[in-house]
TORDRENPA-84238 format. One line per field, with one value per atom (N, C-alpha, C, O, CB): residue in three letters; atom name; residue number from 1; x, y, z. Coordinates in Angstrom, 2 decimals. Glycine has a CB too. Layout:
# TORDRENPA-84238
type: ALA, ...;
atom: CA, ...;
seq: NUM, ...;
x: X, ...;
y: Y, ...;
z: Z, ...;
//
This chain:
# TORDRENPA-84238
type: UNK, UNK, UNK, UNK, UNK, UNK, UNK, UNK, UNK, UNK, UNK, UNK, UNK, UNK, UNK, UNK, UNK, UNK, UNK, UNK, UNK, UNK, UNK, UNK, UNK, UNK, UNK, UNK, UNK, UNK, UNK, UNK, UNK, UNK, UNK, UNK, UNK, UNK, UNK, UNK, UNK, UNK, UNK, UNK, UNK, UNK, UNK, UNK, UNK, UNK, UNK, UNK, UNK, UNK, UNK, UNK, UNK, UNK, UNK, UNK, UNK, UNK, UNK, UNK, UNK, UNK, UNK, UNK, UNK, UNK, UNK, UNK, UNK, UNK, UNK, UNK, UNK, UNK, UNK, UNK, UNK, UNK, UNK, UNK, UNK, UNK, UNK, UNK, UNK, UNK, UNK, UNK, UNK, UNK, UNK, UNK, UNK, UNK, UNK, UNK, UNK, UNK, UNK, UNK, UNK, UNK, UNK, UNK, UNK, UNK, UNK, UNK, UNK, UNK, UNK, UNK, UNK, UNK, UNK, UNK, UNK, UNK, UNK, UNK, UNK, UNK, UNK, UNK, UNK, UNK, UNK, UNK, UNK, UNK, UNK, UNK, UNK, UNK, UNK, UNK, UNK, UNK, UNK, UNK, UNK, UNK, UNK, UNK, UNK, UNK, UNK, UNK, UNK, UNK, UNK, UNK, UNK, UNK, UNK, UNK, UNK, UNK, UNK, UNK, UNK, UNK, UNK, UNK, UNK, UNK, UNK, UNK, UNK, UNK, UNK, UNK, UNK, UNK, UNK, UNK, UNK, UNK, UNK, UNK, UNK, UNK, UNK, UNK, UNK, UNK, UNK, UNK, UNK, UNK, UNK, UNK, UNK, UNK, UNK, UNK, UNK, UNK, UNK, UNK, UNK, UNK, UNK, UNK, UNK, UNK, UNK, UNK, UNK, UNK, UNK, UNK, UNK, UNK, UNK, UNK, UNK, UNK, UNK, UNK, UNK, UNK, UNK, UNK, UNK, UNK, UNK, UNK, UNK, UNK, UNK, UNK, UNK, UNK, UNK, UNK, UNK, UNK, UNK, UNK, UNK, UNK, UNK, UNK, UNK, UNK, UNK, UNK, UNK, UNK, UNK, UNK, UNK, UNK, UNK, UNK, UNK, UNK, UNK, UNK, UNK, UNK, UNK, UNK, UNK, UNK, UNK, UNK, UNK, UNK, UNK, UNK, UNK, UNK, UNK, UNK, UNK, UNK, UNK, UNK, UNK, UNK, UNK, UNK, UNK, UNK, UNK, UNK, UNK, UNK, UNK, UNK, UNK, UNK, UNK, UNK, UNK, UNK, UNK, UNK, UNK, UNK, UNK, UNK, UNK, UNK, UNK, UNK, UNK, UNK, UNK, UNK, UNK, UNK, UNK, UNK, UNK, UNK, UNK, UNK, UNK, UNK, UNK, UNK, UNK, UNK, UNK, UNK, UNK, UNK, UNK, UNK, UNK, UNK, UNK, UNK, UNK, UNK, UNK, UNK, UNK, UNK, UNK, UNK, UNK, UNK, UNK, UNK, UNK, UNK, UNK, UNK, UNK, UNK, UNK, UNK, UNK, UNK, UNK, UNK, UNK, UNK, UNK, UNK, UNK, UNK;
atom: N, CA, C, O, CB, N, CA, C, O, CB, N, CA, C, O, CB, N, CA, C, O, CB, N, CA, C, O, CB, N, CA, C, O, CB, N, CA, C, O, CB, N, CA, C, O, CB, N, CA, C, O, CB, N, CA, C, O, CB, N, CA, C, O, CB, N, CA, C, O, CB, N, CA, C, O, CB, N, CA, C, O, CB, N, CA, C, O, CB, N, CA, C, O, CB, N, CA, C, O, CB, N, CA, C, O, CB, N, CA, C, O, CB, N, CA, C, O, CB, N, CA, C, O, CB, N, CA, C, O, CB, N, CA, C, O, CB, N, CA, C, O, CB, N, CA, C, O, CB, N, CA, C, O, CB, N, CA, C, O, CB, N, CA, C, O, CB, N, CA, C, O, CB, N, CA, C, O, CB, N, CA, C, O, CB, N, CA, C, O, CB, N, CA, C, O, CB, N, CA, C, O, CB, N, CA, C, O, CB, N, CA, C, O, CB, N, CA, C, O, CB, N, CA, C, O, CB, N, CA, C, O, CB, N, CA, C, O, CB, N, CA, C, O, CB, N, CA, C, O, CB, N, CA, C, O, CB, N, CA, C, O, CB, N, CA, C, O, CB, N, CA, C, O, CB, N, CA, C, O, CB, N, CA, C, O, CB, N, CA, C, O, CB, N, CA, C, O, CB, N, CA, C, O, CB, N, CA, C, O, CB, N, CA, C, O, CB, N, CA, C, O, CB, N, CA, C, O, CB, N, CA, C, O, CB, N, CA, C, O, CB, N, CA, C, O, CB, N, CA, C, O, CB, N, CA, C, O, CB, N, CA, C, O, CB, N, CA, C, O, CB, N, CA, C, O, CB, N, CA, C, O, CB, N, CA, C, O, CB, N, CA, C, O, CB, N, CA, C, O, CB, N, CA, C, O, CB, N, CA, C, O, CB, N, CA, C, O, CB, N, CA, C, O, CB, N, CA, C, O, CB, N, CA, C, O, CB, N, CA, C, O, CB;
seq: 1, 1, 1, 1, 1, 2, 2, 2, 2, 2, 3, 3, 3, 3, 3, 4, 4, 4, 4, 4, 5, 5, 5, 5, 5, 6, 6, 6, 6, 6, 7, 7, 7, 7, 7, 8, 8, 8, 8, 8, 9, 9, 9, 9, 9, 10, 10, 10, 10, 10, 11, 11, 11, 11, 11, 12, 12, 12, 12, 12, 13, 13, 13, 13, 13, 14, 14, 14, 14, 14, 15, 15, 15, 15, 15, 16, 16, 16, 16, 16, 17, 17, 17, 17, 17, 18, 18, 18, 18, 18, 19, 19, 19, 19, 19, 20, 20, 20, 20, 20, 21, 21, 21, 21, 21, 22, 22, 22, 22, 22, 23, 23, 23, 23, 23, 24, 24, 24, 24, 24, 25, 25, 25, 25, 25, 26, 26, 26, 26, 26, 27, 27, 27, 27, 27, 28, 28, 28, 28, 28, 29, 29, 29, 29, 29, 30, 30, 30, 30, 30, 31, 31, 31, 31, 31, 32, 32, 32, 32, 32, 33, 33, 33, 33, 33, 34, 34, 34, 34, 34, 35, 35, 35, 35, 35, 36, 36, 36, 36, 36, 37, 37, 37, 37, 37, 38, 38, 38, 38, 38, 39, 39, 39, 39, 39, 40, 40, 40, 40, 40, 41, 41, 41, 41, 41, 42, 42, 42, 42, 42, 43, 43, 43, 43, 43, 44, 44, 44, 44, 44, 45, 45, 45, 45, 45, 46, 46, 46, 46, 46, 47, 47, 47, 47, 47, 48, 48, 48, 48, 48, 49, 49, 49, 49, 49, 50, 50, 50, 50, 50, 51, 51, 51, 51, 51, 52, 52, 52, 52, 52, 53, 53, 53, 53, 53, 54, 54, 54, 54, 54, 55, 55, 55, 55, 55, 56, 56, 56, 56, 56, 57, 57, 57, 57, 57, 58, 58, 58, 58, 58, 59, 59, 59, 59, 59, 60, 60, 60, 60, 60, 61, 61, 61, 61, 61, 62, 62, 62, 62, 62, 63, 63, 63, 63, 63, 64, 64, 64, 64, 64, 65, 65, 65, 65, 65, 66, 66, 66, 66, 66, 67, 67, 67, 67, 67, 68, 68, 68, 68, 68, 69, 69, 69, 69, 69, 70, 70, 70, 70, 70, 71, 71, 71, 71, 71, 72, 72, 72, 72, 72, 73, 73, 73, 73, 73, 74, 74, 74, 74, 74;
x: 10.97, 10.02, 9.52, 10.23, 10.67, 8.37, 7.38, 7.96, 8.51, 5.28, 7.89, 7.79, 6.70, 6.26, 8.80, 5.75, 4.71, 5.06, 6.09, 3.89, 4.22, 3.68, 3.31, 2.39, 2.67, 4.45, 3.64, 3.53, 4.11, 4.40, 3.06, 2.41, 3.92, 5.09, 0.89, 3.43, 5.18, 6.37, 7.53, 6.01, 6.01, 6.96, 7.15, 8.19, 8.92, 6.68, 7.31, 8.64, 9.60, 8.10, 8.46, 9.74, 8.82, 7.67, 10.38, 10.42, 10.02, 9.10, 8.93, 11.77, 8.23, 7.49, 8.27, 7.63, 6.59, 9.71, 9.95, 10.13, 9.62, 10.87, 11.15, 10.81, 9.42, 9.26, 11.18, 8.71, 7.43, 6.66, 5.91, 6.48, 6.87, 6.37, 7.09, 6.62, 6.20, 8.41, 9.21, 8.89, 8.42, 10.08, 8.92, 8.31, 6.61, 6.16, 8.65, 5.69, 4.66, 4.19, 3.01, 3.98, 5.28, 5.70, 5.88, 4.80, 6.98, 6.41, 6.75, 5.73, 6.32, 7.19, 4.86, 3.61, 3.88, 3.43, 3.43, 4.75, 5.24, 5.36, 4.70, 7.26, 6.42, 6.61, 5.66, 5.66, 7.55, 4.85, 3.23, 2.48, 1.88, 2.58, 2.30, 1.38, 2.05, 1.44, 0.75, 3.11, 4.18, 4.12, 3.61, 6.38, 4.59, 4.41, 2.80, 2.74, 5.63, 1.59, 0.66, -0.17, -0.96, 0.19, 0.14, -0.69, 0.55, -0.28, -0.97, 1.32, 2.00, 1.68, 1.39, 3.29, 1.80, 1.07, -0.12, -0.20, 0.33, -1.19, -2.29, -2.29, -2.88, -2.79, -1.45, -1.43, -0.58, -0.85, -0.94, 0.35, 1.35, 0.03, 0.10, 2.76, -1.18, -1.97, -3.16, -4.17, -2.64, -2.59, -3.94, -5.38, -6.32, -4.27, -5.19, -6.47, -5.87, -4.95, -6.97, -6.71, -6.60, -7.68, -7.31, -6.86, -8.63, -9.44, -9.05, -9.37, -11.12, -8.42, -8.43, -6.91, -6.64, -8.49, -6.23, -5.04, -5.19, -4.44, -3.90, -6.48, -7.07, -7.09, -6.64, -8.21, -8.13, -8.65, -7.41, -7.55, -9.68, -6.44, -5.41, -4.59, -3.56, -4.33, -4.76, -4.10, -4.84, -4.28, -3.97, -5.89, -7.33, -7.47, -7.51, -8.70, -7.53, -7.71, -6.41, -6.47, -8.74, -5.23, -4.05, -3.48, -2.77, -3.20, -3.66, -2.99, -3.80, -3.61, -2.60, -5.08, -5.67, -5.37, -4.35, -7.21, -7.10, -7.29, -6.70, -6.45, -9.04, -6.61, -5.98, -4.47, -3.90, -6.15, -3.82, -2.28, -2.27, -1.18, -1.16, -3.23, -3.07, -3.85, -3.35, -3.26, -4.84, -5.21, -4.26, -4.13, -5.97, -3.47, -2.58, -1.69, -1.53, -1.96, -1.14, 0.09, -0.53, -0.01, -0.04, -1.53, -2.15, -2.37, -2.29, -3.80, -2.62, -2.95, -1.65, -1.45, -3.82, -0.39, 0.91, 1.46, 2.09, 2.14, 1.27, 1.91, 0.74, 0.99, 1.31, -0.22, -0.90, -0.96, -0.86, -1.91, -1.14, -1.25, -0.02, 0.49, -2.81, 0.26, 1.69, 1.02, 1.71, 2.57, 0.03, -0.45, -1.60, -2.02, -1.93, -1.75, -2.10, -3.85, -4.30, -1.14, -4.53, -6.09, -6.34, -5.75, -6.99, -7.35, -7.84, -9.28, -10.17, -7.78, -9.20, -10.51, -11.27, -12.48, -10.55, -10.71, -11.48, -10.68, -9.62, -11.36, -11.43, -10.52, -10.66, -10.15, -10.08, -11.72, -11.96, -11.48, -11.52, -13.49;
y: -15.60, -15.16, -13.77, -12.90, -15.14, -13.67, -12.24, -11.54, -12.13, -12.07, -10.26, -9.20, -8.60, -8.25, -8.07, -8.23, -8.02, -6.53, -6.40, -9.11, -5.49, -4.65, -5.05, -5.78, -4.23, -4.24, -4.79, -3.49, -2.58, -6.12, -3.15, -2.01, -1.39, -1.69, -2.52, -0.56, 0.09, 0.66, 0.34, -1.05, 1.52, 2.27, 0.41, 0.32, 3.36, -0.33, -1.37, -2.18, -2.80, -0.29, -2.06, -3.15, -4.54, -4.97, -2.57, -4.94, -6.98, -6.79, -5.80, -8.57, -8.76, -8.67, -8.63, -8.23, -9.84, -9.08, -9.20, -8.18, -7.93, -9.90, -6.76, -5.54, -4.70, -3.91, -5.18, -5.06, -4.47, -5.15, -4.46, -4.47, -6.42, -6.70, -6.27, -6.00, -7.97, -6.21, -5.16, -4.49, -4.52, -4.55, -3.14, -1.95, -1.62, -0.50, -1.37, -3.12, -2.85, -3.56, -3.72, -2.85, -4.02, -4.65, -3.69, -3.40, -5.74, -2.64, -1.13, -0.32, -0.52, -0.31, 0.33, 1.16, 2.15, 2.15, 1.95, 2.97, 4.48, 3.85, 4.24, 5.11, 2.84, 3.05, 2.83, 3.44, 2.32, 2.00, 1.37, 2.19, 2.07, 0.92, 3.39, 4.21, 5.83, 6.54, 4.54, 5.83, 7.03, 6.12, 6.71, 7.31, 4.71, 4.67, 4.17, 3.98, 3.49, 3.87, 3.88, 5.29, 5.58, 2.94, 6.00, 7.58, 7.64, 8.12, 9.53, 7.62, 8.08, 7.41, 7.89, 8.03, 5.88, 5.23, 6.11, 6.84, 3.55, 5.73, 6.66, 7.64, 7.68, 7.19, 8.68, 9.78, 9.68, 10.14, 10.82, 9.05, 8.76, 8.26, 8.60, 6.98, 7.27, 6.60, 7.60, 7.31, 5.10, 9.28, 10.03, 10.31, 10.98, 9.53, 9.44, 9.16, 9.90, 9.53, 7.40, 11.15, 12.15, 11.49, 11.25, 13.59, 11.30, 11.22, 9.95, 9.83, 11.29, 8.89, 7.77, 8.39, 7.79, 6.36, 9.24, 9.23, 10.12, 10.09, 9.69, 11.08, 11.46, 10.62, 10.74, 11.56, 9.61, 8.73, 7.67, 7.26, 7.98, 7.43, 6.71, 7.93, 7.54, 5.77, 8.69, 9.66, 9.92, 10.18, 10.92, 9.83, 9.85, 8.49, 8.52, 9.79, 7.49, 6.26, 4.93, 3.84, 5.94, 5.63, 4.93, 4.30, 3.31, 5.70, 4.66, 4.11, 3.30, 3.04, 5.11, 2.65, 1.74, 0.50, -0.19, 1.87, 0.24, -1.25, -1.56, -2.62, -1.51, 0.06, -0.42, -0.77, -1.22, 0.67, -0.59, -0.93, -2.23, -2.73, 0.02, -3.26, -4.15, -4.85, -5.87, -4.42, -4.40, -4.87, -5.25, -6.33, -4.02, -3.75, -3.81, -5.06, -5.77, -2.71, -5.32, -5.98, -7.70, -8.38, -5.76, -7.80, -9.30, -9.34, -10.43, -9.59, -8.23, -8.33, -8.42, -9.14, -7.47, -7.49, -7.58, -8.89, -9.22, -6.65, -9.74, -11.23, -12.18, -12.64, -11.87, -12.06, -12.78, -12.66, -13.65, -12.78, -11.29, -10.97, -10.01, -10.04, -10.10, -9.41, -8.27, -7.29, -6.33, -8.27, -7.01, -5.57, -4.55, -5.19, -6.21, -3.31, -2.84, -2.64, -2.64, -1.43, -2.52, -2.50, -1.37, -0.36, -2.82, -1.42, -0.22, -0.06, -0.89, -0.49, 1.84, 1.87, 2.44, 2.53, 2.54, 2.89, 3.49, 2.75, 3.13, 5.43, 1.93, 1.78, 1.85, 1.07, 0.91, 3.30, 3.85, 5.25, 6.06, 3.74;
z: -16.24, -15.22, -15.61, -16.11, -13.81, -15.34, -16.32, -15.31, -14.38, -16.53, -15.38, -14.03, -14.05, -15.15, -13.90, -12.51, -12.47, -11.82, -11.15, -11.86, -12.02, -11.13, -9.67, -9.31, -11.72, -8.72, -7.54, -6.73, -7.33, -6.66, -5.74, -5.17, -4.36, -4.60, -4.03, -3.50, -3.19, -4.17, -3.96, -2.62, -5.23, -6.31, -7.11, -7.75, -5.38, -7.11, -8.21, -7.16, -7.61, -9.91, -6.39, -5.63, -5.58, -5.60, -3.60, -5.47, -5.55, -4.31, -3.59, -5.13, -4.24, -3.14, -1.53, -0.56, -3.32, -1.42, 0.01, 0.38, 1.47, 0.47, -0.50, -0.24, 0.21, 1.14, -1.17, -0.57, -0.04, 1.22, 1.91, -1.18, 1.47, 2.84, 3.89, 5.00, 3.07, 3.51, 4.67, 5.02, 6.16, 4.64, 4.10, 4.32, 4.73, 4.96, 3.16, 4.76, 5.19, 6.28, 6.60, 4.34, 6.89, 8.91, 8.92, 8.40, 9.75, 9.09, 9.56, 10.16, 11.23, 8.45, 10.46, 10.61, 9.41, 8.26, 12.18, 10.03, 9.96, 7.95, 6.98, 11.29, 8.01, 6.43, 5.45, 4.38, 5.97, 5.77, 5.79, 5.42, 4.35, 7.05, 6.33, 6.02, 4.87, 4.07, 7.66, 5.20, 4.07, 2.69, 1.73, 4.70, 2.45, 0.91, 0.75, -0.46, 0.10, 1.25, 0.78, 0.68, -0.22, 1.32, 1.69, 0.85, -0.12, -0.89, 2.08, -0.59, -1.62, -2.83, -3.92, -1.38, -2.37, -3.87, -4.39, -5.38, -3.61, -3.22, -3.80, -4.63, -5.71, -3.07, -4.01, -4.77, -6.18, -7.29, -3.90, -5.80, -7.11, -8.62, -9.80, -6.52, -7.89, -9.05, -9.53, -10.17, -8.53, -8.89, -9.19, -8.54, -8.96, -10.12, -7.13, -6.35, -5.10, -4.38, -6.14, -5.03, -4.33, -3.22, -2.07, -5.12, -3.53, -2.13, -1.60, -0.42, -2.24, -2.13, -1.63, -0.72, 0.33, -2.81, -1.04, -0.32, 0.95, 1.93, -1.22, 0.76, 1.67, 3.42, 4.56, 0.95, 2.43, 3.22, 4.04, 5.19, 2.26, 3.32, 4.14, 4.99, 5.54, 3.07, 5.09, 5.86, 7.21, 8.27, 5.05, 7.04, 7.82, 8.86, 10.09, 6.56, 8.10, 8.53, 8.68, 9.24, 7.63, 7.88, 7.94, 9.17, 9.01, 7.51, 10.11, 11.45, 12.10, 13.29, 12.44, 11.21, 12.29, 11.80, 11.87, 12.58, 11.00, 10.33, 8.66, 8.09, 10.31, 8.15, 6.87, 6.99, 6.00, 5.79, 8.10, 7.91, 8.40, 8.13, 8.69, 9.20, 9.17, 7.81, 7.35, 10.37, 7.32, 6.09, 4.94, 4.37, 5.67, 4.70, 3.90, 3.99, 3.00, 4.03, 5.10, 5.91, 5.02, 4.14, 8.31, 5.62, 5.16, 3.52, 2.96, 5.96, 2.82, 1.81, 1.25, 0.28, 1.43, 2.00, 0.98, 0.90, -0.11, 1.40, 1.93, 2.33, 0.74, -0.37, 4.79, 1.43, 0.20, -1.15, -1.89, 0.30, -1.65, -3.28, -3.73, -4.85, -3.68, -3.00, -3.44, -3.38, -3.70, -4.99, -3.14, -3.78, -2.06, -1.09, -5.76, -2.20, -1.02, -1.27, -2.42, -0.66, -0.35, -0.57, -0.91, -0.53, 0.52, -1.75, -2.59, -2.07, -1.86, -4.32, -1.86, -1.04, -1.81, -1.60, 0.27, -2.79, -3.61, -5.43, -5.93, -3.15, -5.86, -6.91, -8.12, -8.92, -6.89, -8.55, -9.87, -9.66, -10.59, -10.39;
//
């Protein structure tokens, strides 16, 4: 079985859907990813906008693909 990159520091996928049912944890490791990948304004922006529609975005996106929505992704 390959191992993939998955969003949340690289934890398996059930770990990371854990932690992104949470709000609070939801929104602490996705501005951190952000920033961790170098994208200052995008981590901006989840700090800004984190507690609404992107933490349920995220939430659906972590169940379906593993990975968190990118708002900015250059």
């Amino acid at each position: 079985m390959a191992s993939s990159k998955h969003d949340y520091f690289g934890l398996n996928r059930i770990v990371s859907i854990i932690l992104a049912i949470i709000p609070v944890t939801s929104f602490v490791c996705g501005v951190v990813t952000r920033f961790m990948d170098g994208k200052i304004v995008a981590g901006i922006l989840r700090i800004v906008f984190g507690w609404n529609i992107i933490w349920l975005v995220d939430l659906i996106l972590m169940i379906v693909s593993g990975h968190i929505l990118r708002i900015l992704p250059c």
